[in-house]
C-alpha positions as CSV (number, residue, x, y, z in Angstrom):
1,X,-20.8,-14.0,-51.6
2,X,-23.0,-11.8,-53.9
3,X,-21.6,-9.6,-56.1
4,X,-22.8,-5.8,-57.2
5,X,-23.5,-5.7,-61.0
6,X,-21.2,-5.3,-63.5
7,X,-23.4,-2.7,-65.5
8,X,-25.7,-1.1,-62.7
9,X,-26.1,-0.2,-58.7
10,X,-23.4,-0.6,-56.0
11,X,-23.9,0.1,-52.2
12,X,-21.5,0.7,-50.3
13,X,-20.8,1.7,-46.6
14,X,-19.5,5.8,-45.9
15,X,-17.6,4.9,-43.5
16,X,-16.2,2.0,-45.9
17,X,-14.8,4.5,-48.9
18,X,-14.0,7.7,-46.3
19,X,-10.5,8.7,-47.1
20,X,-9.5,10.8,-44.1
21,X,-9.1,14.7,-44.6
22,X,-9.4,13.9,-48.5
23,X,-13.2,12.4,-49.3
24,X,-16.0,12.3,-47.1
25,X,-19.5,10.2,-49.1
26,X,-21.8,11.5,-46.6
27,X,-21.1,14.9,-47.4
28,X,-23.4,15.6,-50.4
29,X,-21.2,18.3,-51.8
30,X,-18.4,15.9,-51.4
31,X,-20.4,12.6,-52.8
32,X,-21.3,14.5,-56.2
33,X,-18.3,15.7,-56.9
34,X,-16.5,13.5,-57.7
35,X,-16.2,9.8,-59.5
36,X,-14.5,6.8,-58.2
37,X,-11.6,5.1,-60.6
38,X,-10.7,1.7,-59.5
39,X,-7.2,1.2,-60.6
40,X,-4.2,-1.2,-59.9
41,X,-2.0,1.1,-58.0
42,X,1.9,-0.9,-57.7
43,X,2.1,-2.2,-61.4
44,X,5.2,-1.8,-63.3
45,X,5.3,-1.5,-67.0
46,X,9.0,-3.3,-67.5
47,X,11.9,-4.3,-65.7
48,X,15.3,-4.8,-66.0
49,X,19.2,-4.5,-65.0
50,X,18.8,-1.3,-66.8
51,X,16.1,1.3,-66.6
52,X,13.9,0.1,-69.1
53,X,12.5,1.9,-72.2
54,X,8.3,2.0,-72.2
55,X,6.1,2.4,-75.0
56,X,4.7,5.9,-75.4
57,X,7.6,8.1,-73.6
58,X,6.6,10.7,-75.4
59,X,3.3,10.7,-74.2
60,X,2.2,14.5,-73.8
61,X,0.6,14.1,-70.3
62,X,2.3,10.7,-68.3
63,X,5.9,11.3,-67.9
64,X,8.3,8.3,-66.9
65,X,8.6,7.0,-63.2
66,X,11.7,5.0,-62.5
67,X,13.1,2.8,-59.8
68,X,16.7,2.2,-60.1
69,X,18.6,1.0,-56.8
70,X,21.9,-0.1,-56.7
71,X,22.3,-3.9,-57.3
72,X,19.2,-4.3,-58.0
73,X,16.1,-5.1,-60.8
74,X,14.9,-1.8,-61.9
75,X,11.3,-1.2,-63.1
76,X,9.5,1.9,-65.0
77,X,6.2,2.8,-65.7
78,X,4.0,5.8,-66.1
79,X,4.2,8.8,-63.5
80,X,1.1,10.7,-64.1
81,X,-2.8,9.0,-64.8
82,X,-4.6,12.4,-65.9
83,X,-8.1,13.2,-65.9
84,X,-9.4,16.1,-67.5
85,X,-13.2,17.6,-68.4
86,X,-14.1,19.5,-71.3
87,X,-16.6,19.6,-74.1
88,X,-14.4,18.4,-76.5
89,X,-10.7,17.2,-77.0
90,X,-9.4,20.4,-78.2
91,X,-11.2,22.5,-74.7
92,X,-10.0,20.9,-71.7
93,X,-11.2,23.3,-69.1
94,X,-10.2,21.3,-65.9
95,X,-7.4,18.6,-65.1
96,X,-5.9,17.1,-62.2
97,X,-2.9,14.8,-62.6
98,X,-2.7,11.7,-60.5
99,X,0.6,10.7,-59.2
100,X,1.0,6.9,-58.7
101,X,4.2,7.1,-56.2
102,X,5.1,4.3,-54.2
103,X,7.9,2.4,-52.3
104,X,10.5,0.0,-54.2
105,X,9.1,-2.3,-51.9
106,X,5.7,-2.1,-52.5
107,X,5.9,-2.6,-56.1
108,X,4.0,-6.2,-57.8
109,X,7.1,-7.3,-59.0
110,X,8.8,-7.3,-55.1
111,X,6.1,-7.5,-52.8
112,X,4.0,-10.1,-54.8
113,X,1.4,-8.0,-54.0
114,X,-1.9,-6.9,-56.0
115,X,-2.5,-3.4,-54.6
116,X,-6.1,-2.0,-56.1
117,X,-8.0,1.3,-55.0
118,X,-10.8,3.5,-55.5
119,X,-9.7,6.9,-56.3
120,X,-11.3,9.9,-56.9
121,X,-11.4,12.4,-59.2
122,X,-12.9,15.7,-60.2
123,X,-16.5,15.0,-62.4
124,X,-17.5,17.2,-65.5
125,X,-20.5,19.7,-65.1
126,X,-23.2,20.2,-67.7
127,X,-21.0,22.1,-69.5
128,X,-18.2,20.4,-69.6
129,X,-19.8,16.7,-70.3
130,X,-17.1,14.9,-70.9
131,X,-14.2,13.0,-68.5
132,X,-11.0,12.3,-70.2
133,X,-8.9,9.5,-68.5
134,X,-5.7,8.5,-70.0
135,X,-5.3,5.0,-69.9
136,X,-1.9,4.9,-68.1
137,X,-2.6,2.6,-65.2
138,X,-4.8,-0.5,-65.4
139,X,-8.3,0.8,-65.4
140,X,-10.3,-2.1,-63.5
141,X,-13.9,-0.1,-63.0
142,X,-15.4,3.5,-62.8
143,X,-18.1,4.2,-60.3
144,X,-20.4,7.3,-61.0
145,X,-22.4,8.9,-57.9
146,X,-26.5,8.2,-57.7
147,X,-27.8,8.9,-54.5
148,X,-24.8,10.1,-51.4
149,X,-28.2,8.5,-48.8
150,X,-29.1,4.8,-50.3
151,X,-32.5,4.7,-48.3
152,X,-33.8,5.6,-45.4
153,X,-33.4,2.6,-43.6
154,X,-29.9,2.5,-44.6
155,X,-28.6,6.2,-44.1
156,X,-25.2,5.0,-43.3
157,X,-24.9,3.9,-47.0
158,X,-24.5,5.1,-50.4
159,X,-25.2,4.3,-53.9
160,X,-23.1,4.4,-57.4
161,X,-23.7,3.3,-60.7
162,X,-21.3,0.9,-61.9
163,X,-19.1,-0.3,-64.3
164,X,-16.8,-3.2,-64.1
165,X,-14.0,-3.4,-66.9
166,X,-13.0,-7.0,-66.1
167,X,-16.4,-8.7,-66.6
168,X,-16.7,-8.7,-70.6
169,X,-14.5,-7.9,-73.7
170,X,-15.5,-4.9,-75.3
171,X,-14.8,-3.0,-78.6
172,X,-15.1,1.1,-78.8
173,X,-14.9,3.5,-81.6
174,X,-11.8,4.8,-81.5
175,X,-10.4,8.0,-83.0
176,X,-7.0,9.1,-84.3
177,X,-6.4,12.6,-85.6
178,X,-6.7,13.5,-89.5
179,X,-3.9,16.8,-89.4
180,X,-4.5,17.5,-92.9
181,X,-7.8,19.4,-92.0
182,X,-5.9,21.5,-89.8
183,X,-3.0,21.9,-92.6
184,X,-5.7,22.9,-95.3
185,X,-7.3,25.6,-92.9
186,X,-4.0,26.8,-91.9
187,X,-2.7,27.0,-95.4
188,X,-5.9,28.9,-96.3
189,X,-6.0,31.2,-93.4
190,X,-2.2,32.3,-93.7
191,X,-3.2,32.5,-97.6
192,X,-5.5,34.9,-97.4
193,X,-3.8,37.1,-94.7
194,X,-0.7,37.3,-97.3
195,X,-3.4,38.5,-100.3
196,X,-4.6,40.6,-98.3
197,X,-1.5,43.1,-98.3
198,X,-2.9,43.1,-102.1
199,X,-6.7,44.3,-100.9
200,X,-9.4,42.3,-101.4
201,X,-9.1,40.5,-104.4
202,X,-5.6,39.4,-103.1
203,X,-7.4,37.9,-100.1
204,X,-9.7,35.9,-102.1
205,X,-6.5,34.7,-104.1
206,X,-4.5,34.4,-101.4
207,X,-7.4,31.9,-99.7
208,X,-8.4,30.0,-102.9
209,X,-4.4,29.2,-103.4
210,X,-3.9,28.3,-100.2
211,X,-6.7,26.3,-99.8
212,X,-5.3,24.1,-103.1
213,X,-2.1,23.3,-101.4
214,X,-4.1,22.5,-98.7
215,X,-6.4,20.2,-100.5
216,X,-3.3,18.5,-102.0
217,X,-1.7,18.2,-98.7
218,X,-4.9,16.8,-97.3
219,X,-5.1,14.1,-99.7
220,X,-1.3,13.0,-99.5
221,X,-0.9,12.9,-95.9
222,X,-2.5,11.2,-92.8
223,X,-2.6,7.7,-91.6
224,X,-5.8,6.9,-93.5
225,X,-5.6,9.4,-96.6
226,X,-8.3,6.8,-98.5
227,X,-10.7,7.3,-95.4
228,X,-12.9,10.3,-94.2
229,X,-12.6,11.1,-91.6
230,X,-15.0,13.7,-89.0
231,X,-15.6,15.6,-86.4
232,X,-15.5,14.5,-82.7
233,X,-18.7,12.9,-82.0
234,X,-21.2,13.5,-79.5
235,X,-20.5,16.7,-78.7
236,X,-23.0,19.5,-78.1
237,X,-24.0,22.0,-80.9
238,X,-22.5,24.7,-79.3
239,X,-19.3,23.5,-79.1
240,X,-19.8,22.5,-82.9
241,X,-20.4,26.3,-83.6
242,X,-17.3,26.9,-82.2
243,X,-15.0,24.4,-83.9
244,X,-16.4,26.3,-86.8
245,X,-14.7,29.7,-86.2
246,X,-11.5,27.9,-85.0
247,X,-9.3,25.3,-86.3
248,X,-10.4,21.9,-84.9
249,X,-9.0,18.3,-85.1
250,X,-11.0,16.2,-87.2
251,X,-10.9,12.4,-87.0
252,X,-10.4,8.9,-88.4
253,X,-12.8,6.1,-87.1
254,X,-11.6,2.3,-86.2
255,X,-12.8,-0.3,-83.7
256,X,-10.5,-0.9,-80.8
257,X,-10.8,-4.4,-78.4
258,X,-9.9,-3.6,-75.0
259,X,-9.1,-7.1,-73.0
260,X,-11.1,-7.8,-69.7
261,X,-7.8,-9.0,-67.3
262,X,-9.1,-10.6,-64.1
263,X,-6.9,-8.5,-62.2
264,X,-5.8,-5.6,-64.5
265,X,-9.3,-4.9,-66.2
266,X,-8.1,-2.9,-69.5
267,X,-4.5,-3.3,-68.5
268,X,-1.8,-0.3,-69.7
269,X,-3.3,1.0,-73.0
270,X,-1.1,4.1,-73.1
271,X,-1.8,5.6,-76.5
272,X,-5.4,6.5,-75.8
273,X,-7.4,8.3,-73.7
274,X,-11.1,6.9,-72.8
275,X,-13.9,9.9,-73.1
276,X,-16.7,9.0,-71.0
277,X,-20.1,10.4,-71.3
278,X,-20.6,11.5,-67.9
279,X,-24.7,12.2,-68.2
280,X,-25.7,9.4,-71.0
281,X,-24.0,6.9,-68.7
282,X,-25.7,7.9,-65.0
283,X,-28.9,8.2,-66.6
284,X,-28.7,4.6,-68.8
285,X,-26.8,2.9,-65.4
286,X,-29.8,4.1,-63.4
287,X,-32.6,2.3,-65.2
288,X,-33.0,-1.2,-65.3
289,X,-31.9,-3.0,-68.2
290,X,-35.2,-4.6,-69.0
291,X,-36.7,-0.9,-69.1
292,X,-34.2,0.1,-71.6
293,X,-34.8,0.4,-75.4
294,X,-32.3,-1.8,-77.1
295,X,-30.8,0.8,-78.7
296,X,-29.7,1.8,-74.8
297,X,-28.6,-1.3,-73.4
298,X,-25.6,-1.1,-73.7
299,X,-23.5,1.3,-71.7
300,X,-20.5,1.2,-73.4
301,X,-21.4,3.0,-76.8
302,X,-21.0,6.5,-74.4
303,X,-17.8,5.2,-74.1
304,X,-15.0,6.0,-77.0
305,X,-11.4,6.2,-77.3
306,X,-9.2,9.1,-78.8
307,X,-5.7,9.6,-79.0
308,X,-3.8,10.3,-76.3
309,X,-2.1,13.6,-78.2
310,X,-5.8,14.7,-79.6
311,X,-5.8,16.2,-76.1
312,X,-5.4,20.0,-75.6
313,X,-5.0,19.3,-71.9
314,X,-1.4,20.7,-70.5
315,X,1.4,18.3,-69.5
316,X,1.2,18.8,-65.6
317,X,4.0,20.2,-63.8
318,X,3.1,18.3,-60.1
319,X,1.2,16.0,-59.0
320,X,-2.9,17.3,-57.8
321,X,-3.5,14.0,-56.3
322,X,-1.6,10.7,-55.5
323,X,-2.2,7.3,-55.5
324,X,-0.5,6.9,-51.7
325,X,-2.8,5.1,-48.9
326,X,-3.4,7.9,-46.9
327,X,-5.1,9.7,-50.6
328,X,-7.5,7.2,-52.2
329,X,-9.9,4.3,-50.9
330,X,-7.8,1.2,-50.6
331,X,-9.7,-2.2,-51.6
332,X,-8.6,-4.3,-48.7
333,X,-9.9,-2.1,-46.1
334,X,-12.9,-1.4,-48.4
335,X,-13.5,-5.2,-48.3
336,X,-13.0,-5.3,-44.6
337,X,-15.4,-2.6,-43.6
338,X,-18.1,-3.9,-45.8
339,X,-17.8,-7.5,-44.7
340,X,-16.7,-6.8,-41.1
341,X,-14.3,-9.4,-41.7
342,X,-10.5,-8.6,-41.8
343,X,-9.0,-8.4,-45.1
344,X,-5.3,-8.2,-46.3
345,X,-3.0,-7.9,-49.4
346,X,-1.3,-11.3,-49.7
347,X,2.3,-11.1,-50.5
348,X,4.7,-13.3,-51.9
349,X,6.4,-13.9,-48.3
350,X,10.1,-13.2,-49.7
351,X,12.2,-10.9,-47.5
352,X,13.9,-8.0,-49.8
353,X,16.8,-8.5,-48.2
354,X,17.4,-12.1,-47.9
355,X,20.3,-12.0,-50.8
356,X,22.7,-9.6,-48.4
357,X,21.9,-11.8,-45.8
358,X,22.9,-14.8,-47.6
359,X,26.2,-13.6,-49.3
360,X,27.0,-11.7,-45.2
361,X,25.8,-15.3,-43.8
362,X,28.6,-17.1,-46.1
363,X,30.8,-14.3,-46.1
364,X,30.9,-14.8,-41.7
365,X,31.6,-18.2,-42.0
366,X,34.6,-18.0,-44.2
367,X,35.8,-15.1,-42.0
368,X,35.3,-16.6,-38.9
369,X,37.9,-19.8,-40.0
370,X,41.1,-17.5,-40.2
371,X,43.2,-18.1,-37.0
372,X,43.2,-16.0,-34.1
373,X,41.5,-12.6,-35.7
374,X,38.8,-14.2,-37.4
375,X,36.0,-14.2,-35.0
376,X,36.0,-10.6,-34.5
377,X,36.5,-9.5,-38.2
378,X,33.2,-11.9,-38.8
379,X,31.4,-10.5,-35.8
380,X,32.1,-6.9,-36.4
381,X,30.9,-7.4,-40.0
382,X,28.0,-9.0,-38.8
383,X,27.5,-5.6,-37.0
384,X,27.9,-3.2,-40.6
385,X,25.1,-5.8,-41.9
386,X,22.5,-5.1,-39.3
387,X,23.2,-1.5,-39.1
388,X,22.7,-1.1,-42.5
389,X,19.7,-3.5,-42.9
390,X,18.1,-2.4,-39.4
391,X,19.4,0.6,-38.0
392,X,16.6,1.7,-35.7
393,X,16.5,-2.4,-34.1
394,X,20.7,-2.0,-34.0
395,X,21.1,1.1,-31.6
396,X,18.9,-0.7,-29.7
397,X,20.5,-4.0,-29.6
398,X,24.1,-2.4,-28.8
399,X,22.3,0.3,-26.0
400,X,22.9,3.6,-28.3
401,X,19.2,4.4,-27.2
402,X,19.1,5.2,-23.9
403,X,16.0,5.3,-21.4
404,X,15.3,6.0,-17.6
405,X,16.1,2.7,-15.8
406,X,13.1,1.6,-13.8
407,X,13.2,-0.7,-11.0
408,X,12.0,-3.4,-12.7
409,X,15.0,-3.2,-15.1
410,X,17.3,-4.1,-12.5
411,X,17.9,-7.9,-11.5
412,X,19.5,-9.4,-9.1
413,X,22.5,-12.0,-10.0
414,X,22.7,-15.2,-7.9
415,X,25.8,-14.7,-5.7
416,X,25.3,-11.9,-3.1
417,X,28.7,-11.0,-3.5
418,X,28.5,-10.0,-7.3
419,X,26.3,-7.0,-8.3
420,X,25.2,-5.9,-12.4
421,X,26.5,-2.7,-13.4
422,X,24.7,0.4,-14.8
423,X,25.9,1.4,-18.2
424,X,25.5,5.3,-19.1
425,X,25.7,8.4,-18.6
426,X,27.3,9.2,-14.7
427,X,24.0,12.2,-13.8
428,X,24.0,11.0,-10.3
429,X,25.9,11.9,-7.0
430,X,26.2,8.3,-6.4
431,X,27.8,7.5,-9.9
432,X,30.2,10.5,-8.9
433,X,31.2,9.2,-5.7
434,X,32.0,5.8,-7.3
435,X,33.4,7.2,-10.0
436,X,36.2,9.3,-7.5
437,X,36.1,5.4,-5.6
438,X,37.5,3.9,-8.7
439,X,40.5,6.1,-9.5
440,X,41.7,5.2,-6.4
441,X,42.1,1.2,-6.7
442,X,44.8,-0.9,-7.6
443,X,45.2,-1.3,-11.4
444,X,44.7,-5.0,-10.4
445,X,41.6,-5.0,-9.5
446,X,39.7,-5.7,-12.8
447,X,36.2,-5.9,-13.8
448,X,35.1,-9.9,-14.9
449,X,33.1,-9.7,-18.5
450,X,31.7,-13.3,-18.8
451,X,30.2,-14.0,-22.5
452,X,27.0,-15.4,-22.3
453,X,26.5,-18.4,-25.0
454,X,23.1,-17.0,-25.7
455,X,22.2,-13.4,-24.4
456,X,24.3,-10.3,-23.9
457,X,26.9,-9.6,-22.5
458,X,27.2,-9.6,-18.5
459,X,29.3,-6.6,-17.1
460,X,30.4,-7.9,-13.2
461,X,32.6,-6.6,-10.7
462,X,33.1,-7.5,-6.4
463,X,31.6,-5.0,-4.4
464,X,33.1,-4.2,-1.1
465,X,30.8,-3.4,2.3
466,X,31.4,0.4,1.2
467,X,30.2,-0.1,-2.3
468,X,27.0,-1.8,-0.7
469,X,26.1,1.1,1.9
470,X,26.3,3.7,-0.6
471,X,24.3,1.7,-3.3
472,X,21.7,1.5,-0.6
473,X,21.3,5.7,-0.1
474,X,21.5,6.4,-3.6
475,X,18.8,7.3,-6.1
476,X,17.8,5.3,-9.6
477,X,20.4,6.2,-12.1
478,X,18.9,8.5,-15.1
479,X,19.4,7.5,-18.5
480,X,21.2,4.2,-17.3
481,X,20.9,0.9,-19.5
482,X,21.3,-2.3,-17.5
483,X,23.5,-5.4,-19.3
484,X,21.8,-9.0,-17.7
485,X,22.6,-12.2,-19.3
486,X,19.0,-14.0,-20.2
């Protein structure tokens, strides 16, 4: 089977990445705004007997997620993935915070499973430029919107410019902040305001004294106090203009290589954040490569790391989005509705619960050898088991969920003489009746309970010629449940 380019045009289906009530491609107003993330959804970033510790807990925007059952491995990993737009790191002017919540069961670790989606997110404007992702889940691929009608032949499709984190190794820039720019404009700024209780000349001294302790802070502190370091780059002049009238971050430069994981693309990489040129990368995906000029040929220079704590965005306090089925574009029925073939997840094929059921398995069979009482203590903690492990398939095993009798439900037994007995609530007149019957026999006529080897229980009693003609006037039981050996 073909594949879509790593670096350039995928088509897909609108029916294939609709997300019900959430994301509709063939709406244009839909299609452009947003950008597809394609991200391993049910990773954990540790395990243990304990709630583990994860690198980065301090991490301004992720939070910690934990999963911590009783008796049971616990796992932990990032809460939030954020994505936020902005000119620049320190002007975030739009966020939305992902939640990735999911079951105990669903989780890699239990279900064997390797859960990936498409989810969207908000896109920058022309303003804004930039998207800010923070690399807290395993970014696999990022899919930016070209055209929401891929031809007219094919108006039932739509087209995005692609890239595919898994195919290559890369290395980005990366930045890390320099704080002692900020510490020598803040030391000059709050110098001069002191002076300035002096007039103006104190001002002046004021800023030129600051400003010294701020150059010798500058050049003693840092993680890179032999380096320059600059500005964030790329950003538009106007945004430059006004870093200049405000105190701004400034930066150190390294090279960071990000691996290319078959399954997890760029993996957890929670200390930075990627900054994506939104309007470089669309215009550079959309051309051919052998059009290009070499300088443009490859995607990934509009692509640069920072810090994840260079970010002025706010630590959110919900979730905007989530990660659930029901809220992002899940790849198995992606790959099913653009193949027309039926995909599915393929699990490990271990049932979560196959430990109690081993320890309750052993745990009936020593039971069930103490004399006389045995048996029943093992069968009646049989019962706790399946209540506990099933409770909706229980009630309905014992008849503690009842339902209108039908006809149908009712079987005949082989002797003529021996009838099945309706178990339930007494609603009708001929229950009554035979109720009234009953108080009135000898204490020595009992009911017969034979134990079927292999079914349920069968609940038999004679009938006498009066039983008979009164069954034969009386309407279905309501709400009766019907015991018949198999």
């Amino acid at each position: 089977m073909a594949a879509a380019s790593p670096e350039g045009e995928a088509w897909f289906f609108h029916e294939a990445l609709t997300v019900k009530d959430k994301f509709d491609p063939a709406d244009p107003k839909q299609f452009y705004s947003h950008v597809l993330l394609e991200v391993v959804t049910n990773y954990t970033v540790d395990e243990g007997y304990y709630v583990p510790k994860i690198p980065w807990e301090d991490h301004p925007r992720a939070q910690k997620q934990e999963w911590n059952p009783a008796a049971r491995t616990s796992y932990a990993r990032y809460k939030f993935m954020t994505v936020m737009t902005g000119p620049s790191c320190g002007k975030i002017t739009r966020q939305q915070a992902v939640h990735g919540s999911f079951d105990y069961w669903e989780l890699k670790p239990q279900s064997g499973k390797q859960m990936v989606a498409l989810v969207p997110v908000l896109i920058p404007n022309i303003d804004e430029r930039f998207l800010y992702v923070d690399l807290t889940y395993p970014l696999r691929g990022i899919y930016f919107p070209k055209s929401h009608l891929a031809h007219p032949k094919y108006s039932n499709m739509c087209t995005y410019s692609r890239l595919d984190f898994r195919s290559r190794k890369v290395t980005l820039k990366a930045y890390t902040p320099d704080y002692s720019k900020m510490v020598k404009e803040v030391m000059k700024k709050t110098g001069s305001q002191l002076g300035s209780i002096a007039g103006q000349p104190g001002s002046q001294a004021g800023g030129a004294m600051g400003s010294l302790f701020g150059g010798l802070a500058e050049s003693s502190y840092g993680l890179y106090p032999h380096k320059e370091s600059k500005q964030e780059p790329g950003i538009l002049e106007q945004e430059k203009e006004r870093q200049k009238k405000e105190s701004s971050l400034w930066f150190f430069q390294e090279d960071e290589c990000l691996p290319n994981d078959a399954t997890t693309g760029w993996g957890f990489q929670p200390q930075w954040t990627a900054r994506f040129d939104i309007f470089s990368l669309t215009r550079v995906l959309a051309i051919p490569d052998h059009l290009l000029k070499p300088d443009y040929r490859d995607p990934y220079q509009f692509i640069k790391l920072f810090s994840c704590k260079a970010l002025a965005g706010a630590k959110p306090e919900k979730a905007d989005s989530t990660m659930n089925s029901t809220d992002v574009v899940r790849f198995d029925q992606l790959v099913s509705k653009q193949l027309g073939i039926q995909f599915d997840y393929k699990g490990n094929g271990l049932d979560p619960n196959w430990l109690v059921k081993v320890l309750s398995g052993i745990a009936a069979v020593a039971l069930s050898c103490i004399p006389m009482i045995g048996p029943l203590v093992a069968l009646g903690e049989q019962l706790i088991v399946d209540a506990i492990l099933d409770p909706e398939s229980f009630k309905s095993q014992q008849g503690l969920i009842t339902s209108k009798a039908r006809p149908s439900t009712v079987l005949a037994v082989e002797s003529p003489e021996r009838q099945s007995v309706y178990v339930g609530p007494e609603d009708t007149d001929a229950s009554k009746q035979k109720g009234q019957e009953d108080k009135g026999r000898p204490d020595s006529e009992s009911r017969n309970f034979e134990n079927a080897a292999d079914g349920p229980c069968i609940i038999e009693q004679p009938w006498t010629e009066k039983d008979l003609s009164n069954l034969e006037d009386a309407p279905s039981p309501k709400n009766a449940l019907v015991y018949v050996g198999e």
